[in-house]
DOMAR-441271 format. One record per residue (C-alpha): residue in one letter; z, y, x. Coordinates in steps of 0.02 Angstrom, whole numbers, plus 50000, padded with zeros to 5 digits. Layout:
# DOMAR-441271
AZYX ...
END
This chain:
# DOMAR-441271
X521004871351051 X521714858350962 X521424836850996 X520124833550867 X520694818350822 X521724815850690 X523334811050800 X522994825250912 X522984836750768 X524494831950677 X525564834550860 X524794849050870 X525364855050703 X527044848550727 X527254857350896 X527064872250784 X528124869550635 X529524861550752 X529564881850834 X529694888650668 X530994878850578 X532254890150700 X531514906050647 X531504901350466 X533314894050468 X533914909350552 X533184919350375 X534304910750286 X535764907050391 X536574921450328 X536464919550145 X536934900750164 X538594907050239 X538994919950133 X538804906449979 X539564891350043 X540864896950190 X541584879250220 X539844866250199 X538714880550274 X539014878650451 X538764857850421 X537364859650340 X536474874050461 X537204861150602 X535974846550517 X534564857150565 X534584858250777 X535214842250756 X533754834450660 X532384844550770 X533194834450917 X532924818550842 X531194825550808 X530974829950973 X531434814251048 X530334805550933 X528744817550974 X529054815551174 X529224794751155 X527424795051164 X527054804651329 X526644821451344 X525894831651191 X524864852451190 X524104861051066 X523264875651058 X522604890050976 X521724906451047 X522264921151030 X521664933851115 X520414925351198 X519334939351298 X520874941851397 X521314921951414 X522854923751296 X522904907451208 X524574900851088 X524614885751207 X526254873851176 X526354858151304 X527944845451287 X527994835851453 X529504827951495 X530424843151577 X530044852951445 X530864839251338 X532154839551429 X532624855551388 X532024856551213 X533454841451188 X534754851151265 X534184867451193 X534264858151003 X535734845351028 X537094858451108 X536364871750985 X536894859150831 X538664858650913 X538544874650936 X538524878850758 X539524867550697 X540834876450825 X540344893150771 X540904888650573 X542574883750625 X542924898950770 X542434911650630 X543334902550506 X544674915250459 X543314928450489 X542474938650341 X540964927450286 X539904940750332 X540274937050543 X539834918250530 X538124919750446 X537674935850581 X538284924950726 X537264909050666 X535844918650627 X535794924250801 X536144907350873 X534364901350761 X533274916750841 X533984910951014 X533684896850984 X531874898750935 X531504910351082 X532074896351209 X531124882251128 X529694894051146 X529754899351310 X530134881051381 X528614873351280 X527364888951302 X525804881651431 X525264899951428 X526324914551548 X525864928351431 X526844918151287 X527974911551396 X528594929651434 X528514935651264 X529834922551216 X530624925851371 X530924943051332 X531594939851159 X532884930851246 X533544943551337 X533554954751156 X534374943551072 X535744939251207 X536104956351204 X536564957551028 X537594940651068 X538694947551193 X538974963451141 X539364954150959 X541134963850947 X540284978150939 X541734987150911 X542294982851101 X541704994551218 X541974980851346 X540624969951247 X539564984251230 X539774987551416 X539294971451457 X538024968951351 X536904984751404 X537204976851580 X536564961551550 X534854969551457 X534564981251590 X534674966951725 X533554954551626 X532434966651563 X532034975051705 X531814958451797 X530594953251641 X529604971351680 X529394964051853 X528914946751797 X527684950751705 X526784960951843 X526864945551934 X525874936951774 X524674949551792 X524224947351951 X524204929151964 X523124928051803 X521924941951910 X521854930552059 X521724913351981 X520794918451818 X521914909951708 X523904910751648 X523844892751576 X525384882751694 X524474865351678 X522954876051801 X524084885451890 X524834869051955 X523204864452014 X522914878952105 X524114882852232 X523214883452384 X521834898152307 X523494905852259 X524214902652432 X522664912052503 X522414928152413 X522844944852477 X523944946552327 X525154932252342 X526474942652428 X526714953252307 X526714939852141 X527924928852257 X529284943652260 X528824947552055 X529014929852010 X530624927852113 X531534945052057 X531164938551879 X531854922451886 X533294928352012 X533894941751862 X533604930551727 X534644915651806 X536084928451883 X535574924552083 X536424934652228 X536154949052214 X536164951152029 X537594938451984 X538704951351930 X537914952551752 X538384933751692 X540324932751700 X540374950751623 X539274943951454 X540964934451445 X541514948251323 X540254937751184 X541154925251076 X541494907151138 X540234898751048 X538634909551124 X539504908751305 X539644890351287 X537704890451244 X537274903551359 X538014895451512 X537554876551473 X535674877551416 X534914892651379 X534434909251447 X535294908951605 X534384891951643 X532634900351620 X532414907851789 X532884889951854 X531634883051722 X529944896351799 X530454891151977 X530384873651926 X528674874451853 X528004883951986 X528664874552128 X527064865552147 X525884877952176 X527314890652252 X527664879852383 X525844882852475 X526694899052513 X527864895852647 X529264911352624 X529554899152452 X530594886852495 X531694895752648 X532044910652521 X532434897152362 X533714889452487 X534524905052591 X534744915052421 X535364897252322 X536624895752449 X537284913752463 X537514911952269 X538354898552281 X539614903752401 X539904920552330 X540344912452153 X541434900052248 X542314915452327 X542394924352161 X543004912452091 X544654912452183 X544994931252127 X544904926351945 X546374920651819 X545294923151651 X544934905151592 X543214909751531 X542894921051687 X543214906851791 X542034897051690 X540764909351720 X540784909751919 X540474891651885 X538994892551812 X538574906451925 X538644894152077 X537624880151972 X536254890151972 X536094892652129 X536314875652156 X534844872652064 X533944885752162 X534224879952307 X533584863152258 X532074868452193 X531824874652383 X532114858052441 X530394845952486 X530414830452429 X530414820052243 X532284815852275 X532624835052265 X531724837052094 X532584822052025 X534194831452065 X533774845351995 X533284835551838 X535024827851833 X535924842151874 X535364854851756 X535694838551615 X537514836751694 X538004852651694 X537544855851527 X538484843751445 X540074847751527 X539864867051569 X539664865851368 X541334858151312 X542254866251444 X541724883751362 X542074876051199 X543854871851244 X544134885251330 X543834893251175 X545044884251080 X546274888451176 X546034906551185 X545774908051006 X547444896450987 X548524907351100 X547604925551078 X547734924851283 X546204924851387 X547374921251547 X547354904151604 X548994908451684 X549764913651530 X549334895151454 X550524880051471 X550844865151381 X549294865451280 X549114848051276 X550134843851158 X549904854551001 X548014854451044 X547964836551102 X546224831751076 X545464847851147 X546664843351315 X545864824751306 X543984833151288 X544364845951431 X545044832351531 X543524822451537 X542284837351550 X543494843951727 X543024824751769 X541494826351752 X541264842651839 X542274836451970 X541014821951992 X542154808851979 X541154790651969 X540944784751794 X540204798651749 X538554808151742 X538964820951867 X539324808151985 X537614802552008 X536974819251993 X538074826152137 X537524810552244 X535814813652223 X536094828552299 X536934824752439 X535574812752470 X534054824952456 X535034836652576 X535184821852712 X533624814452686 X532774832252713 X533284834452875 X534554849952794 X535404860552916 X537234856552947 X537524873552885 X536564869952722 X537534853552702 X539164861752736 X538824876952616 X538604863952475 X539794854552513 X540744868252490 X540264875552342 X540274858052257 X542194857252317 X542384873652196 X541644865152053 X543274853552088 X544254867152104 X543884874551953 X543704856751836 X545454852951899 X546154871951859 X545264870851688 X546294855251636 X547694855751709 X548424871551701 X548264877251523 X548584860251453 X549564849051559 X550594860551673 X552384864551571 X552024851151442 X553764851851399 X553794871251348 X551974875151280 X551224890151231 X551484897851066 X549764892950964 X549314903350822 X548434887250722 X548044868250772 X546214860350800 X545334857650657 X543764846250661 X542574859150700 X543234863250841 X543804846550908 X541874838250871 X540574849250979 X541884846351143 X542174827151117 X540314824051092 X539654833451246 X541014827551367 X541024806251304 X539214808651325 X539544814151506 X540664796251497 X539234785951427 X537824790851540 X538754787351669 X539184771251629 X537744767051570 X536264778951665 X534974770651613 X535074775551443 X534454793251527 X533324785551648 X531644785951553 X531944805951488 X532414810051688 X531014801551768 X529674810451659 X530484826151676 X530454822151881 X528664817651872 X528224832751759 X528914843051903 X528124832352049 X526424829451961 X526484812551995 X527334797651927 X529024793251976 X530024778151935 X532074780551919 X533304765851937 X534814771951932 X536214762952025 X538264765552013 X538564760752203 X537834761352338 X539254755852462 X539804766852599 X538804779652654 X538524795952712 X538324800852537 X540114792152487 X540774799652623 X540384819652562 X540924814852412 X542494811552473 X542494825852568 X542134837752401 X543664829652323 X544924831752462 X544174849352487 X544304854552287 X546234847152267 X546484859252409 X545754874352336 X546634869852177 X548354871352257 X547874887052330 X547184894752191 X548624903952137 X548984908052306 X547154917052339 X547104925552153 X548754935352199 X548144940052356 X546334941752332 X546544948052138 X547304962152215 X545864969052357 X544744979252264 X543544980252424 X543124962152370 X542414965252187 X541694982252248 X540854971352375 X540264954952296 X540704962352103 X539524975151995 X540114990152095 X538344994652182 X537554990851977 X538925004651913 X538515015752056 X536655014752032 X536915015851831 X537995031451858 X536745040451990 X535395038251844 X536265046251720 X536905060751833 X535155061151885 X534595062751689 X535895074851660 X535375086651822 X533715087151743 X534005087851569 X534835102451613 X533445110451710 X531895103951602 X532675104551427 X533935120151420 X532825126851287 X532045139251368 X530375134251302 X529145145351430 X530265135551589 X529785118851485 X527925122251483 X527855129451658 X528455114351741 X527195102851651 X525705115151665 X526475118851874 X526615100051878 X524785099451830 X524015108851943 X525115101952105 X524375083352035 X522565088852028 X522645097852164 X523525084552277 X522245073552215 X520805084652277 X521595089452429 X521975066752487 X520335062652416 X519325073152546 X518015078152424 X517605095552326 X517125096452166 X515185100552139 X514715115352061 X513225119151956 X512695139151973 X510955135651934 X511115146251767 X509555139651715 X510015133551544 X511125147951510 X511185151451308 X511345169251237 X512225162351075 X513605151851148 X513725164251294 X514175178951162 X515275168551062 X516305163651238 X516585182551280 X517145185451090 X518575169651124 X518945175451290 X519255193151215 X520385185751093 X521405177951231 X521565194051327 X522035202151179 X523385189551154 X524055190051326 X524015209751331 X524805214851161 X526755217251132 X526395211350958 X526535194250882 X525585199450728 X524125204750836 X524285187750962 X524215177750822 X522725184650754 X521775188950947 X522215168450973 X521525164150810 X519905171950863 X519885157150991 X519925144250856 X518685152650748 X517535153950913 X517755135450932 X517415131950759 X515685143650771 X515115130950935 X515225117550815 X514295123550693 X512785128950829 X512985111350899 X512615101850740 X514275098450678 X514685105750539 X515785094350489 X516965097450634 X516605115350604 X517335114850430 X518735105450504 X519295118750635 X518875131450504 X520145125850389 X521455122250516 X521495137750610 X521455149050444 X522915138750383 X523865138550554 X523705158650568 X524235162050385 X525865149450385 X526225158250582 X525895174750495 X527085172550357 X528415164750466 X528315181750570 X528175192150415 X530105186450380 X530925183850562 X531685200250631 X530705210850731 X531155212950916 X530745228150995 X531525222651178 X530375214651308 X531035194951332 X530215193151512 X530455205351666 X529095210151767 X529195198351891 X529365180751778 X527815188851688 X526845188651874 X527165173251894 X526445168751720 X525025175551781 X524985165951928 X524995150951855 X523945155751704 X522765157751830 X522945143951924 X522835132251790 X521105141851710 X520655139751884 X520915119151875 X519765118851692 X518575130051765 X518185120151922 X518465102951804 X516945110151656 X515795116851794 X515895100551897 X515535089851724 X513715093351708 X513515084851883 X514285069351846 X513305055151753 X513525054751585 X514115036451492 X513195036451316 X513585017651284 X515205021851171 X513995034551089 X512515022751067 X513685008851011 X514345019050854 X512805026550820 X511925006350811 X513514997950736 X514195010950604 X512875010650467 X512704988550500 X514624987350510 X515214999750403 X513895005750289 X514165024950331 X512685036150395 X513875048750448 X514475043250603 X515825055850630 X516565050350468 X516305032650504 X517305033350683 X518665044750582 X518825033450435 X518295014150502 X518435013150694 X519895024850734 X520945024950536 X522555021350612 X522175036950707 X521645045450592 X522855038750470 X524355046550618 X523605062250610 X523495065550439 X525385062450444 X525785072050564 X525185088150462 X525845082050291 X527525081850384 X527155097650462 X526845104250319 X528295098450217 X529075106450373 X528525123850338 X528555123950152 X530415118450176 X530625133450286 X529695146150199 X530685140950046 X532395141850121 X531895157750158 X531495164049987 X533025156349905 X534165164150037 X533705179949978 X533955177449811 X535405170349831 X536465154849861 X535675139949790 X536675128949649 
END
């Protein structure tokens, strides 16, 4: 519920408006676009921008929640809590998603209006659905928003839909994150069963009751295969450089603070109650590390300039990963500066990356040269973002890549550990170095031919992010208040961060080093290992989406095998398997459960009336069964529906009676006329041997009802639904008719289906029946 103070409920309500302005400046992204092509993408920029500033202001004051129920019987609250990691977050989610616009406006510049205002529009609803999952308190919102990222990142890469690459890719990337959201919220389930609550302020509180329930197993492995698909860990890492087919702009926010950074985000939040399970941490840090390594190696095999981007990120995240695994407050302070790092250069990078390409019309990096000088402030931006990434002092990254090495040593890590990162971190420098070098300063004298020169949009989002990078580094304590309540968010305790350029020689200085001398190395053998490596395809079956394909293509062979055995329309096969598969699930179920139904041969209450009106139905279905003519089935099975009708009536329900009455004369008169005009076959359709086997499992499954009605008497019988609408309808819903009153008031959407359902039907028939009669008199006109 909300503060009741005044204060406490004007954050709330601004918690709540600052999630909608997203949604409601994606409804008119589109229309802004199409009416002012050139100002549009400015103005739409404003927006992210100002709900930063916003932001910023709101989080000055500490943490802020609101919330409001609802659906409280199960716990489901609209719970929104801004703590300082979620801040975190929400800053980079707003301030890169301003850039990111502004980008977008000039990249679809010479496009038709139209493809800016869909792309933007996009860009607001992902926008929304991150800011909602990072500030939800509650899981079951949480994953809600969650889940409408992976949606809408699916329409995002596969944007070209008119590339079956980007289509590819995009299906991929659903599939991966979807199904890993199925499992996740299993996992949400069960930990709201165990612990009675999905509210992430109590679960933090509650780790050890987690820790000891039977259950925890099983939520540890839902939780992680969630976050492991959603932030593209070994072994579903494939999905994340493929959703490089989307346009520049949504890679550059989809790799520096959005979706993929979710997965990081859950682990986070949950590392404090988590970590009373003790398979956490060792499977954060062994599965962090493979990651890591395998996007190092992948890496190498790669010339695409966004590709390589993408194995980047790839190993980032499970950097992060296996930090999170990592004890200690030094390990969640690099985590913190990390995932802010890497988002402000992983960001420009992309973004002049996709200058370039657009530039050029080459996606190569080899095919690239000389780009520095007719794109000479994109070369200067890329410059400084490699720097960054390469963790070079002066800047951000520096610190951040420090910090690390110091929560590795001062955890007692494994030489093996330390090595691993060490590394992977000398890829980053591999890859920074490649990413300004190559395309832009390597054959300065003979560049590239470029197809247009920057233009402000495209020049501002990259020089912002990466003199940023510049400016915290010089100056870190401008970020030291926003990382040190993010750290104590995650730690649950406070934590004080005084950032400091130098610490002399250490240990720490000295890996550093080591990451440098290792990354200039791999950068002169890059070229070298993408020849040779490009070329095995036993690596990308191996550590590529070969075993995703192979699965993906085994489930549609699978769907084709039995489409082609269960829908070949052959509609007796059809209803065979479902009534065989019937019996063998009730009958498996008696057979494991050890117990036979009870019967009830008393015949003590046995009724003349009903009894008579039985053998008249079950005459009717004989009838049906033995005749050779439809005419006379149709009629023998409507005796079955009149019978029915007639046990209503005895019963006391006329009503019902009436119902049935009407429906079954109306079903055999529309069958009857349908007959009346198809052709008459005179040839048997079944031979002797399929009809046995109808028999058999006629037979079988009259034996299954039989056994299931005589058994019913025996079992108690629930009246509380009964007694409920027989107290409630006439005080709820003014009706003495209680039948009517469930039709009309407690089931009308029901109700509401099924009276559809026949109109259509019978627009159905009439459509039919008068094809029929204009076909014989002729052609219609």
């Amino acid at each position: 519920m909300f503060d009741l103070t005044e204060q406490g409920i004007a954050v709330g309500f601004a918690l709540y408006i600052l999630l909608a302005i997203p949604l409601a400046a994606a409804l008119v992204a589109r229309p802004v676009m199409m009416r002012f092509p050139r100002a549009g993408g400015m103005a739409l920029g404003l927006v992210p921008a100002g709900l930063m500033i916003a932001f910023a202001a709101l989080g000055a004051s500490g943490p802020q929640a609101a919330s409001i129920e609802w659906v409280p019987s199960l716990g489901v609250s609209l719970s929104l809590r801004l703590d300082g990691f979620s801040l975190l977050f929400a800053l980079l989610i707003t301030g890169i998603g301003a850039l990111v616009v502004f980008y977008a406006a000039a990249y679809f510049a010479q496009a038709p209006r139209r493809t800016a205002g869909n792309f933007i529009t996009l860009i607001f609803a992902f926008m929304a659905a991150m800011l909602g999952t990072v500030l939800s308190d509650n899981l079951i919102l949480a994953y809600v928003f969650w889940e409408a990222t992976s949606l809408i990142s699916y329409l995002l890469i596969g944007f070209s839909s008119e590339d079956a690459k980007a289509r590819k890719a995009a299906l991929q990337s659903l599939i991966v994150t979807a199904g890993g959201g199925l499992a996740l919220f299993a996992g949400i389930l069960l930990i709201g069963r165990v612990l009675g609550t999905y509210d992430l302020s109590q679960i933090a509180t509650l780790g050890p009751e987690l820790a000891a329930s039977p259950l925890a197993p099983a939520i540890l492995c839902l939780f992680l295969i969630g976050a492991f698909t959603k932030s593209a860990q070994f072994p579903f890492h494939f999905w994340l450089p493929n959703a490089m087919a989307a346009p520049t702009p949504a890679s550059a926010y989809l790799h520096s603070a959005t979706m993929v950074k979710l997965g990081v985000y859950l682990l986070a939040r949950l590392d404090i109650p988590f970590s009373a399970m003790p398979a956490f941490g060792p499977i954060l840090i062994i599965v962090g590390a493979v990651t890591l390594l395998v996007a190092v190696l992948r890496a190498l095999t790669q010339g695409g300039f966004k590709a390589i981007l993408a194995h980047s990120t790839v190993g980032s995240l499970g950097l992060l990963v296996l930090l999170i695994g990592l004890d200690g407050p030094v390990a969640s302070l690099a985590v913190v500066l990390f995932i802010l790092a890497h988002a402000l250069y992983k960001a420009a990078l992309f973004f002049c990356a996709g200058t370039a390409i657009h530039a050029t019309h080459a996606a190569d990096i080899a095919a690239m040269r000389g780009l520095a000088r007719p794109l000479p402030w994109t070369a200067a931006a890329c410059a400084l973002a490699a720097a960054s990434m390469c963790g070079l002092p002066l800047l951000i990254t520096f610190l951040a890549k420090e910090t690390i090495f110091e929560a590795l040593l001062d955890g007692g890590a494994h030489a093996l550990l330390v090595a691993a990162v060490v590394l992977g971190n000398a890829g980053f420098v591999m890859i920074g170095l490649t990413a300004a070098v190559r395309p832009f300063l390597a054959g300065y004298g003979q560049p590239s031919h470029t197809h247009h020169r920057e233009t402000f949009g495209l020049v501002f989002g990259p020089m912002v992010l990466s003199v940023a990078g510049l400016v915290l580094g010089v100056a870190p304590g401008l970020a030291a208040p926003l990382v040190a309540s993010a750290t104590s968010a995650l730690i649950g305790v406070e934590f004080s961060f005084a950032p400091v350029l130098w610490h002399g020689v250490t240990p720490v200085l000295g890996l550093s080093l080591l990451v440098l001398g290792l990354g200039i190395a791999l950068f002169v053998a890059w070229p070298r290992a993408v020849m040779i490596l490009g070329r095995r395809r036993s690596v990308d079956r191996l550590l590529g989406d070969a075993g995703y394909n192979a699965l993906f293509d085994g489930t549609l062979a699978l769907a084709r095998c039995a489409t082609r055995m269960l829908q070949n329309g052959d509609q007796r096969r059809a209803t065979g398997i479902v009534i065989l598969a019937v019996i063998a699930i009730a009958a498996g179920t008696l057979l494991f459960s050890g117990t036979a139904p009870r019967l009830d041969t008393s015949m003590g209450e046995l009724r003349i009336l009903p009894t008579a009106i039985l053998a008249l139905m079950l005459a009717g279905g004989l009838a049906a069964v033995l005749t050779r003519s439809l005419i006379v089935s149709i009629v023998a099975m409507g005796m079955i529906g009149f019978g029915s009708a007639i046990l209503f009536l005895v019963n006391g329900a006329p009503d019902l009676a009436l119902t049935q009455f009407s429906v079954e004369v109306l079903v055999v008169l529309i069958l009857t006329a349908l007959l009346l005009r198809a052709p008459i076959r005179v040839c048997a359709t079944r031979s002797s041997g399929e009809r046995r086997f109808d028999a058999v499992l006629a037979g079988g499954f009259a034996l299954l009802v039989f056994l299931a009605l005589a058994a019913l008497p025996l079992s108690p019988l629930d009246l509380s639904l009964s007694q409920f609408y027989g107290k409630v309808s006439y005080e709820a819903a003014f009706g003495r008719n209680v039948v009517n009153v469930i039709l009309v008031d407690f089931r009308a959407l029901d109700t509401m289906g099924e009276i559809a359902v026949i109109g259509f039907a019978a627009i159905g028939v009439w459509g039919m029946l008068r094809r029929r009669t204009a076909s014989r008199k002729g052609p219609a006109r």
